[in-house]
N, CA, C and O atoms as a CHARMM CRD file, in Angstrom:
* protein
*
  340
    1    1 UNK  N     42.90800   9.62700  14.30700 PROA 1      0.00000
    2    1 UNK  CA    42.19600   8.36600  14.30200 PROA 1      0.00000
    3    1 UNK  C     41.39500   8.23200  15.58700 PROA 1      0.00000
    4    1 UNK  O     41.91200   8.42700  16.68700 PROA 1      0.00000
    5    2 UNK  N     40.12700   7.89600  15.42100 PROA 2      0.00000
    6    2 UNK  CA    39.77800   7.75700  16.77800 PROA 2      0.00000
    7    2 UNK  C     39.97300   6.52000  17.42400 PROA 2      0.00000
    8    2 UNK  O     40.59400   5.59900  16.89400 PROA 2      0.00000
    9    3 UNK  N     39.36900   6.44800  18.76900 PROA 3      0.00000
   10    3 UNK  CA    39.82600   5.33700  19.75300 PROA 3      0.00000
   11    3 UNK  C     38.47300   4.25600  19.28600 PROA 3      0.00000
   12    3 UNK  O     37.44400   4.36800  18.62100 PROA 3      0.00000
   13    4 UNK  N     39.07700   3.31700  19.96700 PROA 4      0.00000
   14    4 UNK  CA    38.15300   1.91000  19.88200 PROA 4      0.00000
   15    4 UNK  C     36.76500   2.54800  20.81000 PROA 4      0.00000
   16    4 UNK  O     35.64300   2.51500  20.30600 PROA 4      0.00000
   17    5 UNK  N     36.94500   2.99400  21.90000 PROA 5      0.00000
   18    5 UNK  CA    36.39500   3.93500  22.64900 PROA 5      0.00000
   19    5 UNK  C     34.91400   4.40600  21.96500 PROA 5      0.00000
   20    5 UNK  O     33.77900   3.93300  22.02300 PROA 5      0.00000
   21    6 UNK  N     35.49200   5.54100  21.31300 PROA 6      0.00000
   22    6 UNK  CA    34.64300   6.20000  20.22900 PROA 6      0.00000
   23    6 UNK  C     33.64800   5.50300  19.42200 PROA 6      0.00000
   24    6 UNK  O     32.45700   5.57500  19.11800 PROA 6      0.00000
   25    7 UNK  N     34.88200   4.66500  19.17800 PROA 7      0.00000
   26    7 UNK  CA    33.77200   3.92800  17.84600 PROA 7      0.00000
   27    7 UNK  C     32.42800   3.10600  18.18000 PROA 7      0.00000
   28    7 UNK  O     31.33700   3.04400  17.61300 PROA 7      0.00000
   29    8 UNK  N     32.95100   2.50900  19.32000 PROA 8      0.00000
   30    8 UNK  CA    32.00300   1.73000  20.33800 PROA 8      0.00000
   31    8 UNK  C     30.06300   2.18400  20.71200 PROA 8      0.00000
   32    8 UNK  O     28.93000   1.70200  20.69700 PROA 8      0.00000
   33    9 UNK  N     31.03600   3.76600  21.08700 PROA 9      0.00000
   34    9 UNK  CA    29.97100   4.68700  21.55700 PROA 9      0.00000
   35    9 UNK  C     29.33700   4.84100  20.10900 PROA 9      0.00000
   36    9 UNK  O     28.30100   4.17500  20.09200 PROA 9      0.00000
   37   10 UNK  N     29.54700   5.42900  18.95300 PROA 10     0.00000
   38   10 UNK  CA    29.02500   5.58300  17.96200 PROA 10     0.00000
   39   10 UNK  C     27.73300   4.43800  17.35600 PROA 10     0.00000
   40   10 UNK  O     26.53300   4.60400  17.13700 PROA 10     0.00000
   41   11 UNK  N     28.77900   3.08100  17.20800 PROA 11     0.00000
   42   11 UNK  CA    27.84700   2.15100  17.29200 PROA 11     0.00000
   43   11 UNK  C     26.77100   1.96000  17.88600 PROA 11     0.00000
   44   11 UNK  O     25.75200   1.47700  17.39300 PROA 11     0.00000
   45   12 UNK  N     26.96900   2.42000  19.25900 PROA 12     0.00000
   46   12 UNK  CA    25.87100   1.72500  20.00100 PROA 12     0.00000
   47   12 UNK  C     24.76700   3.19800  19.88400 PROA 12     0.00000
   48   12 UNK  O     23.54900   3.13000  20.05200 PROA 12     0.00000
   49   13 UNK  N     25.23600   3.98700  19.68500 PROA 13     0.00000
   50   13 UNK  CA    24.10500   5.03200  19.53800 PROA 13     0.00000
   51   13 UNK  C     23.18600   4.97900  18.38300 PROA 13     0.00000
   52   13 UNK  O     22.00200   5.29800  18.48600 PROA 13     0.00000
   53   14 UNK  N     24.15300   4.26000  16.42100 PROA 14     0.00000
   54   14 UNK  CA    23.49300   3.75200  16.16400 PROA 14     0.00000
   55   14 UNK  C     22.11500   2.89400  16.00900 PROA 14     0.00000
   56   14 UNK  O     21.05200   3.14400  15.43900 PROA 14     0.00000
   57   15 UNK  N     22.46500   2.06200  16.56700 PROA 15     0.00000
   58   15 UNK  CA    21.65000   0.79000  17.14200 PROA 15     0.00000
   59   15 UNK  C     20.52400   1.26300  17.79000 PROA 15     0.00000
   60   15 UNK  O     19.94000   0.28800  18.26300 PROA 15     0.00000
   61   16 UNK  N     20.05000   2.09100  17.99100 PROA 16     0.00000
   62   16 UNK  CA    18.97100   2.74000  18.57600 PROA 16     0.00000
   63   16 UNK  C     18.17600   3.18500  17.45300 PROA 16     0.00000
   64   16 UNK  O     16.99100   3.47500  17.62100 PROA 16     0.00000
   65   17 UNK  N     18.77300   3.26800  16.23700 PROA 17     0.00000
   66   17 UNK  CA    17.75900   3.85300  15.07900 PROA 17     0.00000
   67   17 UNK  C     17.38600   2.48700  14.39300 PROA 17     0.00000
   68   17 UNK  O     18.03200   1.44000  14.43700 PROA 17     0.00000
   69   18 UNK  N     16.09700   2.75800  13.69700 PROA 18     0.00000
   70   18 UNK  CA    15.85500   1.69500  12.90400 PROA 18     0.00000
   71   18 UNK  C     16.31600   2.10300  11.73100 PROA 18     0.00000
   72   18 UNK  O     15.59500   2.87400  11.09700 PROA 18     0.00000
   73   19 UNK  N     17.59100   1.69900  11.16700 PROA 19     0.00000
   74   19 UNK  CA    17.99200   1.71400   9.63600 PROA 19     0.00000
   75   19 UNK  C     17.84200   0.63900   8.54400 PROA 19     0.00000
   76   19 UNK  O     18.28000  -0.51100   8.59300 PROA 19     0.00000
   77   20 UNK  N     17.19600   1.17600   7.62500 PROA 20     0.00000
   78   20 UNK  CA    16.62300  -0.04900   6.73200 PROA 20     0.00000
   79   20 UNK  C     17.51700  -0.29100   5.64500 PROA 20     0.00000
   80   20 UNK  O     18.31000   0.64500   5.54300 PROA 20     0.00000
   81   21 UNK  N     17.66200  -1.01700   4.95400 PROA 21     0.00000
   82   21 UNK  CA    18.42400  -0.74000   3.75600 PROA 21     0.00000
   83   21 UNK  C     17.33100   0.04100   2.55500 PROA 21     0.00000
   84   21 UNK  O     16.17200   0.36000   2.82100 PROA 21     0.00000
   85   22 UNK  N     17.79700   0.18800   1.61600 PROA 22     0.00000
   86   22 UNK  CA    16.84900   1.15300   0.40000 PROA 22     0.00000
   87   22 UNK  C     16.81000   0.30600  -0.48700 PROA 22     0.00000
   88   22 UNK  O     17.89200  -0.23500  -0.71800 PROA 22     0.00000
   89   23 UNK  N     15.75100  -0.09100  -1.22100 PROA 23     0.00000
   90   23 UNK  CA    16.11600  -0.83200  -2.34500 PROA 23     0.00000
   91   23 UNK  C     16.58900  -0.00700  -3.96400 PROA 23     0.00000
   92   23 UNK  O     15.94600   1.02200  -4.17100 PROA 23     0.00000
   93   24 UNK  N     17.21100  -0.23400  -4.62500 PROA 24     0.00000
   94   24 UNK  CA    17.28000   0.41400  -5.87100 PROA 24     0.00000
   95   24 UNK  C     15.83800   0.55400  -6.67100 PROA 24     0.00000
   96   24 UNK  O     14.72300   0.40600  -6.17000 PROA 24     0.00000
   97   25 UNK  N     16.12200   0.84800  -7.91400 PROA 25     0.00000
   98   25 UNK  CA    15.31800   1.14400  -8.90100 PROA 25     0.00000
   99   25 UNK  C     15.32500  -0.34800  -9.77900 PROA 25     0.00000
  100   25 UNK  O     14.32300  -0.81500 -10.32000 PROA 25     0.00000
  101   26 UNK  N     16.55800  -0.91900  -9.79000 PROA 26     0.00000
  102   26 UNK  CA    16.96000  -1.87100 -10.29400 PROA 26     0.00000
  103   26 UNK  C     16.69700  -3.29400  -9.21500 PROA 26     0.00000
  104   26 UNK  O     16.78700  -4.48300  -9.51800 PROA 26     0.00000
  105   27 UNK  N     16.41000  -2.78200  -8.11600 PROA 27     0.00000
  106   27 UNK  CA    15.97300  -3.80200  -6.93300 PROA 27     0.00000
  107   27 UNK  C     14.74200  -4.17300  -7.41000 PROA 27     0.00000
  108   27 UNK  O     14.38800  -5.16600  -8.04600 PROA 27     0.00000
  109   28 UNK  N     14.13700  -3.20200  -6.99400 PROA 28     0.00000
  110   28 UNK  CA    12.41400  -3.35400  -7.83600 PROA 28     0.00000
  111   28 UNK  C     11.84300  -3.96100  -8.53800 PROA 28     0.00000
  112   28 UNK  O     10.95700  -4.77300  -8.26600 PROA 28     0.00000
  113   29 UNK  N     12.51900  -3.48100 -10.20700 PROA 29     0.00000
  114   29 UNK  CA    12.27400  -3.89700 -11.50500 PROA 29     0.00000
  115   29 UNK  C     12.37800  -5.50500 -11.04200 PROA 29     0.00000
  116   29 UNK  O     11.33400  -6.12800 -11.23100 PROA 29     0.00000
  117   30 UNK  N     13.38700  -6.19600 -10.51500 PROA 30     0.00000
  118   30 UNK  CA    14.34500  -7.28800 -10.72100 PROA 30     0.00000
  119   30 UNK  C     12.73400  -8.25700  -9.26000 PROA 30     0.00000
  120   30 UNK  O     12.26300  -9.37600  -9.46800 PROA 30     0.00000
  121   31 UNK  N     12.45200  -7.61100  -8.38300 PROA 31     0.00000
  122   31 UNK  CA    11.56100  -8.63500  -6.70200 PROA 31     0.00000
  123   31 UNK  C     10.55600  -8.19400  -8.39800 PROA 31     0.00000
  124   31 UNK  O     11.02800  -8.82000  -9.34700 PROA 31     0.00000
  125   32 UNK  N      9.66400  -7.51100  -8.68400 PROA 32     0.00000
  126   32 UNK  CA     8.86100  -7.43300  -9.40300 PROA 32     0.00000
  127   32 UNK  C      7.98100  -8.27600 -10.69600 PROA 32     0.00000
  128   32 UNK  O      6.81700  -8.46300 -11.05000 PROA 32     0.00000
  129   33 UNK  N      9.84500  -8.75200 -11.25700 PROA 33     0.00000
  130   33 UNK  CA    10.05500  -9.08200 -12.74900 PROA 33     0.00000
  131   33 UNK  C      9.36600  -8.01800 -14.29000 PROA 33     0.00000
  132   33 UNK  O      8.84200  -8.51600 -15.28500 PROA 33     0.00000
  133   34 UNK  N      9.60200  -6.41300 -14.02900 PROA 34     0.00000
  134   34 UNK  CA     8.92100  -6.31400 -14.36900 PROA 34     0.00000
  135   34 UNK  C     10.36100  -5.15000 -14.82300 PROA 34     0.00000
  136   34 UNK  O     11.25200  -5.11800 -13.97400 PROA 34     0.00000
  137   35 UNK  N     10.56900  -4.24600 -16.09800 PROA 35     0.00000
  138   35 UNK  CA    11.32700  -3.11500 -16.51100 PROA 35     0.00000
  139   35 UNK  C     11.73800  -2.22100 -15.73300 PROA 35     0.00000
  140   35 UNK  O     11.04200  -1.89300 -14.77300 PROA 35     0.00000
  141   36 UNK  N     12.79400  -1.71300 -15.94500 PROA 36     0.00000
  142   36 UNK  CA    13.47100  -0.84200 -14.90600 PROA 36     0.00000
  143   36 UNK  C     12.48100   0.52700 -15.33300 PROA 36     0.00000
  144   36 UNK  O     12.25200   1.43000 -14.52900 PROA 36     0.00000
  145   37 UNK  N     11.83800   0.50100 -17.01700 PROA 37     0.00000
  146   37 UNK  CA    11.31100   1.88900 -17.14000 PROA 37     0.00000
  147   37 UNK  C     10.20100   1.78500 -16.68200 PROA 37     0.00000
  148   37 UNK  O      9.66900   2.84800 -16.35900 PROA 37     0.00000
  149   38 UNK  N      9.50600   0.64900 -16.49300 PROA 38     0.00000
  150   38 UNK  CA     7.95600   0.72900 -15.77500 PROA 38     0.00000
  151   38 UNK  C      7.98400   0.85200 -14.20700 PROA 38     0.00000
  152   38 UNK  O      6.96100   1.33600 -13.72300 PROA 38     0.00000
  153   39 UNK  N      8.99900   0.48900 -13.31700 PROA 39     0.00000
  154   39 UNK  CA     9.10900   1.07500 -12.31900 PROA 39     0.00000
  155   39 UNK  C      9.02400   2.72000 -12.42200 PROA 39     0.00000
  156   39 UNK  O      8.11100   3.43800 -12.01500 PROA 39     0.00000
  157   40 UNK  N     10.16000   3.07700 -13.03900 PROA 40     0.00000
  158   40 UNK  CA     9.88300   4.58500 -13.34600 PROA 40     0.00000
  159   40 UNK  C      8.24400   5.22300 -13.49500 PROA 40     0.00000
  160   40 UNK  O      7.86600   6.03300 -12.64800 PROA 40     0.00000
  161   41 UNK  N      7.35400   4.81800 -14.57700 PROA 41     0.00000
  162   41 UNK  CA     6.63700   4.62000 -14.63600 PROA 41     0.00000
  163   41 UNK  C      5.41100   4.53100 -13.73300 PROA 41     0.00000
  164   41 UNK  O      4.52200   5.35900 -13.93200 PROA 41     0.00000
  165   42 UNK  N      5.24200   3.56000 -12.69200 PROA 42     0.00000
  166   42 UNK  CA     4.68300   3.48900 -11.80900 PROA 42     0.00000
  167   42 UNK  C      4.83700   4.55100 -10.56200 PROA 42     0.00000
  168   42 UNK  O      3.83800   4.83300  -9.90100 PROA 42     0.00000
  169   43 UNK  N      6.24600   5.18900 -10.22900 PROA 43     0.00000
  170   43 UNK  CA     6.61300   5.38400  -9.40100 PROA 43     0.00000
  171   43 UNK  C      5.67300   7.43000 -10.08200 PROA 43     0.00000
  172   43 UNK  O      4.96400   8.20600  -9.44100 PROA 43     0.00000
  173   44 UNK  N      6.01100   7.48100 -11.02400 PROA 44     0.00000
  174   44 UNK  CA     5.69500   9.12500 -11.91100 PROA 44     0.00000
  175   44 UNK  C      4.17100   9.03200 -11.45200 PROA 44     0.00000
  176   44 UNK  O      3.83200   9.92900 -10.68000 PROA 44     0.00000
  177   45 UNK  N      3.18000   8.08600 -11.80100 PROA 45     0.00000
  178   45 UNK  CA     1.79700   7.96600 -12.04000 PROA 45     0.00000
  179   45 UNK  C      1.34800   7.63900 -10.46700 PROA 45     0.00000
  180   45 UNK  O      0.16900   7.67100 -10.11600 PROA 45     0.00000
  181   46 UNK  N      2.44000   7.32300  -9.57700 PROA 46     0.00000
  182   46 UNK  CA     1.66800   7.80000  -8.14800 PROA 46     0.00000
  183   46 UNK  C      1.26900   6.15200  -7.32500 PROA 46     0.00000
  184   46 UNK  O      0.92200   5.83700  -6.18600 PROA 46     0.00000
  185   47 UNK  N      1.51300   5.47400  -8.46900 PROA 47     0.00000
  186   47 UNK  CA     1.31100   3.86300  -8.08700 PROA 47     0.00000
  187   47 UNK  C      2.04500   3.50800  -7.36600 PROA 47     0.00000
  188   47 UNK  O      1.56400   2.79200  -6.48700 PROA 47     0.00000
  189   48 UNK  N      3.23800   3.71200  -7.30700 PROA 48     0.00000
  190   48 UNK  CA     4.31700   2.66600  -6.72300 PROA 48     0.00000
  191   48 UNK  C      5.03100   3.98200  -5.58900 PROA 48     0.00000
  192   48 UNK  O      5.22900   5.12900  -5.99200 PROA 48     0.00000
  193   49 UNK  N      5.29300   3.59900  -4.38200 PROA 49     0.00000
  194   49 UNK  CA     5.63800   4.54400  -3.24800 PROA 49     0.00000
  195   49 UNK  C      6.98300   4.56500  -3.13400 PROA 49     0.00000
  196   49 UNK  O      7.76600   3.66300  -2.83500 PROA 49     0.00000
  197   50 UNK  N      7.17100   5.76900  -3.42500 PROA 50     0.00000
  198   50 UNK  CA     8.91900   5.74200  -3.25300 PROA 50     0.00000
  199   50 UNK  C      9.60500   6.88000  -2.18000 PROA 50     0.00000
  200   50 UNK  O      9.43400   8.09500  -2.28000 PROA 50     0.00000
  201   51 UNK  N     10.51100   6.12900  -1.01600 PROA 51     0.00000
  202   51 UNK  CA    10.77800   6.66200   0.09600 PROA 51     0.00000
  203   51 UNK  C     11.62300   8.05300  -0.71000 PROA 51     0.00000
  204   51 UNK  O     11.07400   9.14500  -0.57000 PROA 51     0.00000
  205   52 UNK  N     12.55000   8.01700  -1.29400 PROA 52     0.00000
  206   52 UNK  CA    13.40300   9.06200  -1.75900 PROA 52     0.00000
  207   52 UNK  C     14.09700   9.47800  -3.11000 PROA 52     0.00000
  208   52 UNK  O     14.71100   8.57500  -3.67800 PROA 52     0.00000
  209   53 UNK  N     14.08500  10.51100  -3.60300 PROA 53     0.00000
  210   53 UNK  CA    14.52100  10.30500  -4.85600 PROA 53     0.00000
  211   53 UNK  C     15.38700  11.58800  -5.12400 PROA 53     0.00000
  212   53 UNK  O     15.35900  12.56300  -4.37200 PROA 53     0.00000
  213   54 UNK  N     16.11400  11.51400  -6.18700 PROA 54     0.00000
  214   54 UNK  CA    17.23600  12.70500  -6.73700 PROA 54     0.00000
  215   54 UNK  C     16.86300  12.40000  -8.26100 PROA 54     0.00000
  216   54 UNK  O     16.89400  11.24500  -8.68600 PROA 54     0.00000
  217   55 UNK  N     16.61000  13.18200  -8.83800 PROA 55     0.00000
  218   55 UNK  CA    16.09700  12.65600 -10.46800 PROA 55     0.00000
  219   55 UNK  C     16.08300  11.33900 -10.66700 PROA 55     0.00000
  220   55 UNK  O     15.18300  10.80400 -10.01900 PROA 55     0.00000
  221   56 UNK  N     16.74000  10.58000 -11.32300 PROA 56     0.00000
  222   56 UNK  CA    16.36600   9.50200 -11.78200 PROA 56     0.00000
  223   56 UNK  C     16.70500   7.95200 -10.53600 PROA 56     0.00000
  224   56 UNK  O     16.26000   6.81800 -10.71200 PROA 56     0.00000
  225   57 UNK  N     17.51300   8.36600  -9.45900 PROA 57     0.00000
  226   57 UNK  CA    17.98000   7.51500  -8.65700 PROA 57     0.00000
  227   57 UNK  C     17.40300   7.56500  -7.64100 PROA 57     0.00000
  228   57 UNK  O     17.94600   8.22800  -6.75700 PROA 57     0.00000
  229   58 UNK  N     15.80400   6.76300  -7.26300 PROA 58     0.00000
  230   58 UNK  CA    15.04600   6.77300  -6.36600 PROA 58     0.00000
  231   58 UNK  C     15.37400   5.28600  -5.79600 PROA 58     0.00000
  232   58 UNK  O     15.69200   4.23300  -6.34800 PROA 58     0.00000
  233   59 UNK  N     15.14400   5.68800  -4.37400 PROA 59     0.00000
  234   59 UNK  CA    15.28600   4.19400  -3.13800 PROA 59     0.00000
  235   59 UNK  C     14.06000   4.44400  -2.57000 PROA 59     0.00000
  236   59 UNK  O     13.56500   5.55500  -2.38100 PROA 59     0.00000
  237   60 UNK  N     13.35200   2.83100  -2.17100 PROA 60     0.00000
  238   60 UNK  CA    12.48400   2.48600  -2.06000 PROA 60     0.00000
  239   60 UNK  C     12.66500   1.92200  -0.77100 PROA 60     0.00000
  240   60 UNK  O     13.82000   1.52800  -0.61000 PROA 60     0.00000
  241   61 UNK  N     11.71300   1.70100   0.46400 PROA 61     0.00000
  242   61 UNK  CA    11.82100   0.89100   1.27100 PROA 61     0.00000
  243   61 UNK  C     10.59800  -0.90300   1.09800 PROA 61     0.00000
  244   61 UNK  O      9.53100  -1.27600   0.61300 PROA 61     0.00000
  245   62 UNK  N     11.91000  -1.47200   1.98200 PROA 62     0.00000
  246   62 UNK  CA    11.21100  -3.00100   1.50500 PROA 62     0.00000
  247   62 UNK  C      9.94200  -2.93700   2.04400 PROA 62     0.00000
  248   62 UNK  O      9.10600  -3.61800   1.44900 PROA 62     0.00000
  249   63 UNK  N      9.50100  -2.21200   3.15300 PROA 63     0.00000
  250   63 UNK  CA     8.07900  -2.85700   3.49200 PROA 63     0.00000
  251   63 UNK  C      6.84500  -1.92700   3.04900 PROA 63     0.00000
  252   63 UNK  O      5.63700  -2.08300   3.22700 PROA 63     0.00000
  253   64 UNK  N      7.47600  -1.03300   2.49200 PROA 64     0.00000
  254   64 UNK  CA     6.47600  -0.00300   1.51400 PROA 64     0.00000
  255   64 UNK  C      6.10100  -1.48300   0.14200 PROA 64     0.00000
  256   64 UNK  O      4.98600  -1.91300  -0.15100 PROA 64     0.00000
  257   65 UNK  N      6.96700  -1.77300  -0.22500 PROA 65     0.00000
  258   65 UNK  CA     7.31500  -2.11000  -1.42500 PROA 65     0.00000
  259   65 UNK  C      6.42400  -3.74400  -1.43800 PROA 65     0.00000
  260   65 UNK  O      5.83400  -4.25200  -2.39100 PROA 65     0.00000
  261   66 UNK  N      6.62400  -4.38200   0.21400 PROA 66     0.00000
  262   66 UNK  CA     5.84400  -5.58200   0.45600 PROA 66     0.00000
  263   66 UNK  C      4.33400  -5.38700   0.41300 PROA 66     0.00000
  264   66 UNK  O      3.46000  -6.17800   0.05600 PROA 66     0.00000
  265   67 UNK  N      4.22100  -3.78800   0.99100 PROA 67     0.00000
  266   67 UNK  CA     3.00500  -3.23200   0.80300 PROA 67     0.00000
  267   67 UNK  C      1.93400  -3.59700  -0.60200 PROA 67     0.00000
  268   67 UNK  O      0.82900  -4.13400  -0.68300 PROA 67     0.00000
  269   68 UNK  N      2.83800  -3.03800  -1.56500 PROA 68     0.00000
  270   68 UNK  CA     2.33600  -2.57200  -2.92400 PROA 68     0.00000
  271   68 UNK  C      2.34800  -3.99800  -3.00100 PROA 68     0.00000
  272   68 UNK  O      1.19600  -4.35800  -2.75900 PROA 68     0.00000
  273   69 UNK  N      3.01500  -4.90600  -3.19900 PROA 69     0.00000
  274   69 UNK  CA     2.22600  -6.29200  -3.88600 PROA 69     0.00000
  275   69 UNK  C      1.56900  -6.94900  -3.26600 PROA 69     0.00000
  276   69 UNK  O      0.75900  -7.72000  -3.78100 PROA 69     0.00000
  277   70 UNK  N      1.73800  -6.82300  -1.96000 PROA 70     0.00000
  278   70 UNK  CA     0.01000  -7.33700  -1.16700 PROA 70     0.00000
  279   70 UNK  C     -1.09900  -6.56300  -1.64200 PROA 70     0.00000
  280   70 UNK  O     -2.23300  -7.04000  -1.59400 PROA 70     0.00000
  281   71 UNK  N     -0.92100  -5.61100  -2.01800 PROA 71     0.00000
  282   71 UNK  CA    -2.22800  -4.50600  -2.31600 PROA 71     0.00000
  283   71 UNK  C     -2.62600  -5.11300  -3.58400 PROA 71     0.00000
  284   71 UNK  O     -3.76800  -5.55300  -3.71700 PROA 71     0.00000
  285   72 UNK  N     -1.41500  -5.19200  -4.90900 PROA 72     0.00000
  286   72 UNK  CA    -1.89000  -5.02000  -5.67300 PROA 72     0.00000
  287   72 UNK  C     -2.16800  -6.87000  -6.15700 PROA 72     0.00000
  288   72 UNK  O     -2.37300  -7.22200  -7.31900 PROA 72     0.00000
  289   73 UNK  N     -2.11000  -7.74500  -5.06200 PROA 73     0.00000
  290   73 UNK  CA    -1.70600  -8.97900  -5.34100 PROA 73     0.00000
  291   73 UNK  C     -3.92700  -9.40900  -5.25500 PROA 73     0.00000
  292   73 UNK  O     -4.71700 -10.11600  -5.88100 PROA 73     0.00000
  293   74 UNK  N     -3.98500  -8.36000  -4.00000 PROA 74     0.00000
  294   74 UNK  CA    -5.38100  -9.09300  -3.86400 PROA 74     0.00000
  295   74 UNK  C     -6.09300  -7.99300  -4.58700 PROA 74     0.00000
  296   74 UNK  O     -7.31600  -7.91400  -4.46500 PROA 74     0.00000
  297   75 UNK  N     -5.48200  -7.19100  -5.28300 PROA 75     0.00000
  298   75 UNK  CA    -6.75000  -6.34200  -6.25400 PROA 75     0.00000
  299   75 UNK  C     -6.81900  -7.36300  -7.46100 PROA 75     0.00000
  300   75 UNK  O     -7.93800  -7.63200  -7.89600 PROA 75     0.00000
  301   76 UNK  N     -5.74800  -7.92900  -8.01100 PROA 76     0.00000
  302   76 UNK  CA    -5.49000  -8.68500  -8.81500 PROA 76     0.00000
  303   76 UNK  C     -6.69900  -9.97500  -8.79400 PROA 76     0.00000
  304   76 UNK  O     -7.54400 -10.02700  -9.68700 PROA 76     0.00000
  305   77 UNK  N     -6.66600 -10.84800  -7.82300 PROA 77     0.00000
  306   77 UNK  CA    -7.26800 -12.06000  -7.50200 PROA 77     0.00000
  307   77 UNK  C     -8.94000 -12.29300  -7.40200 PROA 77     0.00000
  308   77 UNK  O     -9.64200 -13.30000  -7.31400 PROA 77     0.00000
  309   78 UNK  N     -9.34300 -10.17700  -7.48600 PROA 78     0.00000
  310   78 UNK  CA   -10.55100 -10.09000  -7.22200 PROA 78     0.00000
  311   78 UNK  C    -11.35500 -10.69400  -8.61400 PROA 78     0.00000
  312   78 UNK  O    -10.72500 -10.91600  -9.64800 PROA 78     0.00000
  313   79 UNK  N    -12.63800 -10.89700  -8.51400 PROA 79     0.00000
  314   79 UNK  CA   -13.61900 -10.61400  -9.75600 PROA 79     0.00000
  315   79 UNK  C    -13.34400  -9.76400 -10.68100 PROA 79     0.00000
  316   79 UNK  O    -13.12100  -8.77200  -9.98800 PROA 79     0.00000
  317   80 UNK  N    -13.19100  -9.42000 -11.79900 PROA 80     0.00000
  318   80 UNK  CA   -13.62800  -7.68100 -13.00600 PROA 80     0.00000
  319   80 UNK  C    -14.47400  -7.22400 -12.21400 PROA 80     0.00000
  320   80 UNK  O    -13.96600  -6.16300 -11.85000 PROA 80     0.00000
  321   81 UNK  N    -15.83900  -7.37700 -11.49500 PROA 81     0.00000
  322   81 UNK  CA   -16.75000  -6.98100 -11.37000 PROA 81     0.00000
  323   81 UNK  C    -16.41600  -6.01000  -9.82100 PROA 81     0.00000
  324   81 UNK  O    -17.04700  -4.97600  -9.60600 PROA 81     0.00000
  325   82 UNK  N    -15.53000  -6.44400  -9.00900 PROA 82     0.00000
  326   82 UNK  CA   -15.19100  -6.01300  -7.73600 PROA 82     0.00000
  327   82 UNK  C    -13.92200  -4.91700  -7.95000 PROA 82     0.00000
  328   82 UNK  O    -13.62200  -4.06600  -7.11200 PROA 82     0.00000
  329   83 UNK  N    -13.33600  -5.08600  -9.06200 PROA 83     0.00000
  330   83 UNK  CA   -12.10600  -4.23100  -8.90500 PROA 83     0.00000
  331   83 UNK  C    -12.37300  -3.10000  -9.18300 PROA 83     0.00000
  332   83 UNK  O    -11.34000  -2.58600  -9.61100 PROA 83     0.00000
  333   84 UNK  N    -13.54600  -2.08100  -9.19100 PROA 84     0.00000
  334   84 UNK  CA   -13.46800  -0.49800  -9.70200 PROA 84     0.00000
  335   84 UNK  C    -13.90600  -0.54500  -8.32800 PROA 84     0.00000
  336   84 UNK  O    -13.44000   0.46900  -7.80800 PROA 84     0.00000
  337   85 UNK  N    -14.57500  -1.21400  -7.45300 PROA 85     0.00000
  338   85 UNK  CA   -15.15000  -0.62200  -6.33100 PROA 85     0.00000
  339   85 UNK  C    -13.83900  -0.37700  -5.30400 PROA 85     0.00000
  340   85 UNK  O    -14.00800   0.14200  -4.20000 PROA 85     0.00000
């Protein structure tokens, strides 16, 4: 078992990294309101940025993810006429 000691040191070496949490696949779908398969979806077709993945169980980070709906919030709001440019 290690000492209180140890653990201390560990922590605090921690704390020096920026660790984010990951969001799920099911995180996504759910801030989104939108299918767990169209995340999939988005994420295959290059749309949606995904920090890491193992076949089907990809994590996302939140400010990638704050990214994509600011992006896609003011492509949205534009004219028809402005959005191919």
């Amino acid at each position: 078992m290690r000492s209180r000691k140890t653990l201390v040191s560990s922590e605090s070496r921690l704390s020096q990294f920026s660790i984010k949490p990951l969001l799920t696949t099911e995180d996504v779908a759910s801030i989104l309101r939108i299918n767990v398969r169209t995340v999939q979806r988005l994420v295959r077709a290059r749309r949606l940025p995904v920090c890491t993945g193992a076949g089907k169980h990809w994590r996302f980070e939140e400010d990638a993810l704050r990214e994509y709906i600011r992006d896609t919030t003011v492509l949205a709001s534009r004219p028809k006429a402005l959005r191919a440019a």
